[in-house]
N, C-alpha and C positions, 0 to 999 in steps of 0.2 A: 524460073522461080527460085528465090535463092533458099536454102538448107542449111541457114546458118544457126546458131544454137540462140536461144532466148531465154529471159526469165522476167514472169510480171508477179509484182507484189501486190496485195490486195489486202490494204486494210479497211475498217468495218464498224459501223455503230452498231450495237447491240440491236437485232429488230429487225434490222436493212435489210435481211438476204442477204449479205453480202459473201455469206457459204456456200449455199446454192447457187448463187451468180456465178463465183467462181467458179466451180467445180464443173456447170454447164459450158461455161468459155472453153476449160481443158477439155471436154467431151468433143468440144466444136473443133477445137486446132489439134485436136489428136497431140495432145502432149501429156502429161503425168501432172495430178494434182496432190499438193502437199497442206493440210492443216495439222493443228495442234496434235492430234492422233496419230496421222499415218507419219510425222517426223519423230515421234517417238516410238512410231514400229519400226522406221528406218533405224534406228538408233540402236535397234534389238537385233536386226539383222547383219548391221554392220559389224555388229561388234561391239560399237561405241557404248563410253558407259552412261546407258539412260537407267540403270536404278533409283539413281539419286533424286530424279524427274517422279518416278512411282513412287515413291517413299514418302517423298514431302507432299505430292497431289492428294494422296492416301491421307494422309494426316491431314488436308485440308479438307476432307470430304464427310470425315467421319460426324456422325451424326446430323447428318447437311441431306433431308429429304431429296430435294427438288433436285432432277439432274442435272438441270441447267447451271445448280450455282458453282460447279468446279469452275464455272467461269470467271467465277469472283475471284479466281486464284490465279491469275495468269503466271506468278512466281510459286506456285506451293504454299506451304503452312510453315515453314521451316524456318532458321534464322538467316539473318543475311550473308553470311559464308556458303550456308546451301543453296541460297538464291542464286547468288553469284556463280556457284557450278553450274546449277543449272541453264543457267544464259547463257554459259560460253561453253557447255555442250550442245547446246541445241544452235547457237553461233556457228561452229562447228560444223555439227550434220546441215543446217544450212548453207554453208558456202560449200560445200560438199556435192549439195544435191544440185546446185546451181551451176557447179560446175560439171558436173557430169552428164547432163541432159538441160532440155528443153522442156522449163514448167511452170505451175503456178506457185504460187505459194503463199498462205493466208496468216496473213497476223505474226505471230514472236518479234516483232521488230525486226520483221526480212527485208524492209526499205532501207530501213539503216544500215544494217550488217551488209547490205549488196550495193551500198551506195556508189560504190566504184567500180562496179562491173557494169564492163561496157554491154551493150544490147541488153538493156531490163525499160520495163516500163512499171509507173509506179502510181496506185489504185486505192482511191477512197474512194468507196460506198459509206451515203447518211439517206435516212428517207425523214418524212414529216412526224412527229414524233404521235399523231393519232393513227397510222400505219403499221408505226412501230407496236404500240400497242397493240392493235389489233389482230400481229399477227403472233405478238406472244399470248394472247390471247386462246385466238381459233386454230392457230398452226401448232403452238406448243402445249394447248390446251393448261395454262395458265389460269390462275386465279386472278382478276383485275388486280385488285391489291399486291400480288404478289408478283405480278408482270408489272408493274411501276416500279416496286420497289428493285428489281430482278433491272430493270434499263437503267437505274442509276447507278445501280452497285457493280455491273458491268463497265458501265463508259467509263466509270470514275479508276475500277480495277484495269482496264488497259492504258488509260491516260500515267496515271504515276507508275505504270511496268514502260511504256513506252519515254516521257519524261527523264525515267531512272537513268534509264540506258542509252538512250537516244537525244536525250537531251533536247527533246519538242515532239509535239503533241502531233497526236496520231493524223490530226484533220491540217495540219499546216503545209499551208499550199505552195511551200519554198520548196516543199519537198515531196510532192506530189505531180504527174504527169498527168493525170484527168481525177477530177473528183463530182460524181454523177448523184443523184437526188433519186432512189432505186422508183420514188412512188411514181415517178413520170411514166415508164415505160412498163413494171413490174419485172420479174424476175428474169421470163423467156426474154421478151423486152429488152433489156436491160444487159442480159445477156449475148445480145445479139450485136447493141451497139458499141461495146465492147470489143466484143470480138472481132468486128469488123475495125475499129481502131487497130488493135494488134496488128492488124493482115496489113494493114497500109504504113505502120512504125515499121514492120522488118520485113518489106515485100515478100507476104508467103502468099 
């Protein structure tokens, strides 16, 4: 069985699971899983400078109920000098983390920034968009209207952050290794068939 190092990106339509997919696949291959949160605790730990990252998030939060909408911010509240730190700090702690271990790693445009590291495999999750809803809905206990409006201001807030920087869109299948439909199989599902790709991309 070979123990060579990996890393799979996983990007996500707002809705899909495509968090918890993740997070269960690293559960599954016993590797480390990295989203928007735990690279910016990495970033605290390290050293590195993730202020910049709380400062502008924080300013984009303020007065913003709904926990979910920090989503709406995938760059901060800040101008585009701060934006711009921000993406190539967390640039940074990403090729960082990919380089030092075997993991996942969800969303900041980690396809892009690892395009060139060899042994990654590179992951969209979309489901049906009456799924999506439903499970911002029941799962996040969502207000319909606010779970509508919360999927558009999402996909649209990672499409122009991914766009920006990466220059194509989150769901483009040039640059994508499997892109899966989460409603077929659901999460465990979903997860599983996943997982079991990995196991056969880097003989583990």
């Amino acid at each position: 069985m070979s123990k060579s190092k990996f890393v799979v990106t996983v990007n996500r339509q707002f809705g899909s699971m495509g968090r918890p997919i993740a997070k269960r696949m690293a559960e599954e291959l016993g590797v480390e899983y990295y989203d928007r949160d735990l690279i910016e605790k990495a970033a605290q730990e390290l050293d590195l400078p993730a202020s910049v990252i709380e400062e502008s998030e924080e300013s984009a939060r303020k007065g913003v109920e709904n926990p979910f909408s920090r989503m709406q911010f995938p760059l901060g509240g800040g101008t585009s000098d701060v934006q711009d730190k921000i993406f190539h700090t967390q640039q940074n702690i990403i090729k960082f983390l990919a380089q030092r271990e075997s993991c996942i790693i969800v969303g900041r445009c980690s396809d892009f920034i690892l395009a060139e590291m060899p042994n990654t495999m590179h992951i969209y999750i979309y489901a049906s968009y009456q799924d999506r809803l439903n499970h911002c809905i029941y799962d996040l206990k969502l207000e319909e209207k606010e779970a509508r409006r919360m999927i558009k201001a999402v996909d649209d807030a990672r499409d122009e952050y991914q766009m920006h920087y990466a220059g194509y869109l989150p769901d483009d299948k040039r640059y994508k290794d499997i892109m899966i439909n989460s409603s077929l199989f659901g999460v465990q599902g979903t997860a599983e068939y996943l997982t079991d790709a990995v196991r056969r991309k880097f003989s583990l």
